[in-house]
C-alpha positions in Angstrom: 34.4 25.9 10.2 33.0 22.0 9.3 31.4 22.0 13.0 30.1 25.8 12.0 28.2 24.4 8.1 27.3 21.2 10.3 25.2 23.1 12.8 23.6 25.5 9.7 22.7 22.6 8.2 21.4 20.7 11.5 19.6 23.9 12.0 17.7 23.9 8.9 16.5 20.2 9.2 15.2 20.7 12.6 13.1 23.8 11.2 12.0 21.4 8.3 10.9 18.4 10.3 9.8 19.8 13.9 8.4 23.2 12.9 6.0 25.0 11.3 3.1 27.3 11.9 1.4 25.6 14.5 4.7 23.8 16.1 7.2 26.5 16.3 10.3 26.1 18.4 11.6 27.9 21.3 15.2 28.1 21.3 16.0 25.8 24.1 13.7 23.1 22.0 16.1 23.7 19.2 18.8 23.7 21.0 17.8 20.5 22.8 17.0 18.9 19.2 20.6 19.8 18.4 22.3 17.7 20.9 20.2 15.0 20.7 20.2 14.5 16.8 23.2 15.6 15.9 25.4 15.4 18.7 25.9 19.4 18.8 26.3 21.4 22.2 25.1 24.8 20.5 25.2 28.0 23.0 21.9 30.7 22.1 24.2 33.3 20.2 25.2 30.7 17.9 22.1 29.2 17.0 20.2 33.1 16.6 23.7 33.4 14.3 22.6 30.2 11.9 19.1 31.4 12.1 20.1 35.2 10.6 22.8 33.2 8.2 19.6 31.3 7.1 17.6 33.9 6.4 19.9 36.0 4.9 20.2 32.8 2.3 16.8 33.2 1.3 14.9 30.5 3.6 11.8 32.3 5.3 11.8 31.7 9.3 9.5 33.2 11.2 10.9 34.6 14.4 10.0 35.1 17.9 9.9 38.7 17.0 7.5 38.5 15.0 4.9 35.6 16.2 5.5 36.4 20.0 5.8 32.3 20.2 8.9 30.6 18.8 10.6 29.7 15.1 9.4 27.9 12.0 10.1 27.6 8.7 7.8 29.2 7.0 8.6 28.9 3.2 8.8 25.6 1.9 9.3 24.0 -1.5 5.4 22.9 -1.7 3.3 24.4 1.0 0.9 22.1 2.7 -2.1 22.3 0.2 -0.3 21.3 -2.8 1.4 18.5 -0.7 -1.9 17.2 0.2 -3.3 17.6 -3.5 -0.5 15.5 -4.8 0.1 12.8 -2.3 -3.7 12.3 -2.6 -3.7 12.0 -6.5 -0.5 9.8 -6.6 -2.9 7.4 -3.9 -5.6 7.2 -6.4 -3.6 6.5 -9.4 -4.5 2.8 -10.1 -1.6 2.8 -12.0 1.3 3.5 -9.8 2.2 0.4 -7.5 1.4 1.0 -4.2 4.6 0.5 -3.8 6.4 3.5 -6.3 2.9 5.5 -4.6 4.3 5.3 -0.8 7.9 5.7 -1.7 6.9 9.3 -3.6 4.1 10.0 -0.7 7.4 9.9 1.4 9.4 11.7 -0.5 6.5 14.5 -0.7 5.6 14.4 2.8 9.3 15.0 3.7 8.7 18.6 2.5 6.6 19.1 5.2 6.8 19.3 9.2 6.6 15.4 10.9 3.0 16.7 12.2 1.5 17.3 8.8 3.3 14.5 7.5 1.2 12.3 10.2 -1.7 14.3 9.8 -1.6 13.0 6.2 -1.3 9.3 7.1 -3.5 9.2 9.8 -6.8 10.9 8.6 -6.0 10.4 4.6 -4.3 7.7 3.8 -6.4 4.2 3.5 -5.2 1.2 1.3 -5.7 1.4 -2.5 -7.1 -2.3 -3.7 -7.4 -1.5 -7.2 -3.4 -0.1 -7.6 -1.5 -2.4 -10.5 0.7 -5.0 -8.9 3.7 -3.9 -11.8 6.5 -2.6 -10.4 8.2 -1.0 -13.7 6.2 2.1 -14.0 8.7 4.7 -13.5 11.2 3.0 -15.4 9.1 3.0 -18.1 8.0 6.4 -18.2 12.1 6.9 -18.2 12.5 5.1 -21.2 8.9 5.8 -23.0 10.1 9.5 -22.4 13.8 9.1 -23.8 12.9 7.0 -26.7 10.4 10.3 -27.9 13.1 12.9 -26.6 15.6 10.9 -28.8 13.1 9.8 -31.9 14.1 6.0 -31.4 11.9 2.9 -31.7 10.8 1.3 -28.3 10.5 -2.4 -27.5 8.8 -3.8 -24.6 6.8 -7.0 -23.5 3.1 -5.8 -23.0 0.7 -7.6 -20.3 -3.0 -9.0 -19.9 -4.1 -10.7 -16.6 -4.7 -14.1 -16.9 -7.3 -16.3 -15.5 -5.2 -16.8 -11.8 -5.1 -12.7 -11.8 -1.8 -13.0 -12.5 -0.3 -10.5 -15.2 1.5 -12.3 -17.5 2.9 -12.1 -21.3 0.3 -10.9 -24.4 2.7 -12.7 -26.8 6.0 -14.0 -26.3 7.8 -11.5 -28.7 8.2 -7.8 -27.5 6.4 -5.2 -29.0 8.7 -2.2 -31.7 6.9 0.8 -31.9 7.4 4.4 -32.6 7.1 6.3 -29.7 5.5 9.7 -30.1 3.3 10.6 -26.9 2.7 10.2 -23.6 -1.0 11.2 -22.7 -3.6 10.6 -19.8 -6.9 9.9 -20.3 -9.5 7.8 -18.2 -7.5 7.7 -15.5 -4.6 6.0 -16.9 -1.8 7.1 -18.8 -0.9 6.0 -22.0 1.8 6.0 -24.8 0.5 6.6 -28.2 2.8 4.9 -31.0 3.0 4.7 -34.7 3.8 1.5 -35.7 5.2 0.1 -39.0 2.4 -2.9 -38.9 -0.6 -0.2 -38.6 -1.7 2.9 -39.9 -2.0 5.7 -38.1 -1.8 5.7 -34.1 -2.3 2.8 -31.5 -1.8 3.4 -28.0 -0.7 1.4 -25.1 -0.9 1.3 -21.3 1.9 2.1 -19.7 1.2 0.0 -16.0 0.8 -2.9 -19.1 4.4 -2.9 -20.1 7.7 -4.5 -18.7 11.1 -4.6 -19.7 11.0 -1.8 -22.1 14.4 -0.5 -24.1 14.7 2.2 -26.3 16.5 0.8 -29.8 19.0 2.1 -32.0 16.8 2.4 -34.9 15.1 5.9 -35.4 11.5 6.4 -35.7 9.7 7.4 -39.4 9.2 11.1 -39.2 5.9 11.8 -38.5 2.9 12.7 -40.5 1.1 16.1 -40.9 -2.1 14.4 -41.3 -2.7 12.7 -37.9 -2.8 14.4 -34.7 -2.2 13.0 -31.7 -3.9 15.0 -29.8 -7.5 14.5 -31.4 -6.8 11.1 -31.5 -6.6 10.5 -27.8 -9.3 13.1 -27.2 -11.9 10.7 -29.6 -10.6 7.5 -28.3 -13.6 7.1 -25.6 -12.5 5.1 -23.1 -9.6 4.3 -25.1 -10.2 1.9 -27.2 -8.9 0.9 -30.4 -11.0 1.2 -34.1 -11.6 3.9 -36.1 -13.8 6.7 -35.1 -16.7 8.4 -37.0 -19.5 11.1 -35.5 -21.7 9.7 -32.9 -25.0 11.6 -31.8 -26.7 10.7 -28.4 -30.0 11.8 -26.7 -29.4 12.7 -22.6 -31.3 13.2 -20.2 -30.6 16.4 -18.5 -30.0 14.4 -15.6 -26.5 13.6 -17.1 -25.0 16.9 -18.1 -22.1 16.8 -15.7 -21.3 13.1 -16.6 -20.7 14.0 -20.5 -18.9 17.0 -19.3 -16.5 15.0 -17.3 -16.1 12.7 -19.9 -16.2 15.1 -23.2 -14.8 18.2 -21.5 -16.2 21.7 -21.6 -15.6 21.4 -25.5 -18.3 18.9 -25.9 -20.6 19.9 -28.5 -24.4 20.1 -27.9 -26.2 20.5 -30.6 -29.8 21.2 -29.5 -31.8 20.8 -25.6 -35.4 21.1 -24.3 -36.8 20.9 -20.8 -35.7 17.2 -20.4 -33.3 16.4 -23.2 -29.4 17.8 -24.9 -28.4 16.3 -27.8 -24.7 15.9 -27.9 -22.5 15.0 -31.5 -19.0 13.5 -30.8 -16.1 11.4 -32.6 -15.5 8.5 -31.2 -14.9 4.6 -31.8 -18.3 2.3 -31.9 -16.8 0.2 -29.0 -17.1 3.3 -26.8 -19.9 4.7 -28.2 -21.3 1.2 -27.1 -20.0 1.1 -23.4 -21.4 4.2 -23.0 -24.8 3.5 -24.0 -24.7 0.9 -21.9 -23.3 2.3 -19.0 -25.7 5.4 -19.4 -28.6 3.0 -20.5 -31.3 4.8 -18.4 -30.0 8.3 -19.2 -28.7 8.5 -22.7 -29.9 7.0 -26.4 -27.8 6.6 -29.4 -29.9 8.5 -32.3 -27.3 8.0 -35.1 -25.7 6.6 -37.2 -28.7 4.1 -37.6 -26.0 1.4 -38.6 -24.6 1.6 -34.8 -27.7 1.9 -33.1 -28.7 -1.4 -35.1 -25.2 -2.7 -33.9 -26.7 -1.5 -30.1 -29.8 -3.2 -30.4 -28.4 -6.5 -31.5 -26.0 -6.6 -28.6 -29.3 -6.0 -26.1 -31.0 -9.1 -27.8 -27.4 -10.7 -27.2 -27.4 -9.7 -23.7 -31.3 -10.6 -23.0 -31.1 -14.1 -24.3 -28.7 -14.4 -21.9 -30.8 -13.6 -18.9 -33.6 -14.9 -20.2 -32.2 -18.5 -20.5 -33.4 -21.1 -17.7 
């Protein structure tokens, strides 16, 4: 009976790893497989027995009957599109080690036959430069996660790099906050905190924080007046201030860009042949780093106090260049 579950199990590997669509197996390959990798001298009857006690255990195989060629497994947990779609998004997460990355690429991959697992890493995968060198992601999403499950206070030792690109201690003291969120925006992800030494929300970066343990001390329960969720969505690029109503002039040239960036929500307010007018909430800082990274392409119209606050920082910025 053990050597019978054995060569079920056995069975089912082989289909996961050496079959699929394009690969199937002929009985004497599996047969052949059997011996070799598991040490089991199988006769035919047996092994169309584990494939029928298979199937009748709710894993799709594909038979010779009915491809005319061999046996594969045909259902799988993810099928090969999905698989593709999430290895390639875990690669271009520049905040998952590479590291945590290739050890969840594995573990993906393994859901699929070895040749579309090579497929994968021979044509796809090429090195990530800009991944973050910490290590504690995943253990911090663990605890970021429990500490909001559980309504406790967090502490954790936030990083900056430093000058030897090197990341290494904001402060010497941990960080206490009041977990409430976990969010992605900009291509990072982020925990958004309350905080008794600020009002309202702050977030933080989670590949920026180390070493972080949930507390015994429960959080403050939280406010009806702030939303989370509008904070994060006006927090351009993410950073920190308070936010107010920002209107820009774009070129049409740019109407995908402030899509991408404001989502199919953003609100435009007026257009002509060459121009859309766009009115958003957001802080001045990234009102700013847009203007300047749009500079050709977009204008701040108002509030006239920002766009003063603009041109002050080009006069900033040309004295620069313009000293000898």
């Amino acid at each position: 009976m053990a050597e019978k579950k054995q060569s079920v199990l056995a069975l089912l590997e082989i289909l996961k790893t050496h079959s699929d669509e394009e690969h199937p197996l002929s009985v004497s390959q599996i047969t052949a497989l059997m011996e070799s990798g598991y040490g089991l001298k199988l006769e035919r009857r047996t092994i169309y027995s584990n494939i029928e006690l298979l199937s009748n255990s709710g894993y799709e195989i594909s038979t010779f009957e009915d491809n005319r060629k061999g046996y594969y497994l045909q259902g799988r947990q993810f099928n090969k599109g999905e698989v593709l779609l999430l290895c390639n998004a875990l690669h271009a997460s520049h905040f998952i080690s590479s590291r945590q990355s290739d050890e969840l690429i594995k573990k993906l991959l393994a859901t699929q036959s070895k040749y579309q697992a090579k497929e994968f890493t021979d044509k796809v995968y090429m090195a990530n430069p800009l991944k973050t060198p910490n290590k504690q992601l995943l253990y911090t999403i663990e605890a970021v996660s429990e500490a909001i499950r559980d309504k406790k206070q967090l502490s954790f030792t936030y990083l900056r790099y430093d000058s030897n690109k090197k990341l290494v201690a904001r402060r010497p003291e941990p960080y206490i906050v009041e977990p409430r969120y976990i969010v992605y925006s900009d291509s990072r992800a982020y925990m958004i905190v309350t905080s008794l030494n600020h009002d309202g929300f702050i977030h933080y970066r989670l590949d920026r924080m180390k070493d972080a343990r949930v507390l015994n001390e429960k959080v403050r329960p939280l406010s009806k007046d702030i939303d989370a969720y509008e904070y994060a969505r006006n927090k351009l690029f993410m950073y920190n201030g308070e936010t107010g109503f920002v209107t820009f002039c774009c070129d049409n040239s740019v109407i995908d860009q402030m899509i991408d960036i404001f989502g199919t929500e953003l609100s435009i307010i007026s257009s002509d042949d060459d121009h859309f007018y766009i009115r958003v909430k957001t802080s001045d800082t990234g009102a700013i780093i847009l203007a300047q990274q749009y500079m050709d392409s977009i204008t701040i119209m108002e509030p006239e106090e920002l766009k003063e606050k603009f041109r002050k920082k080009l006069k900033e910025v040309s004295k620069r260049y313009n000293k000898s």
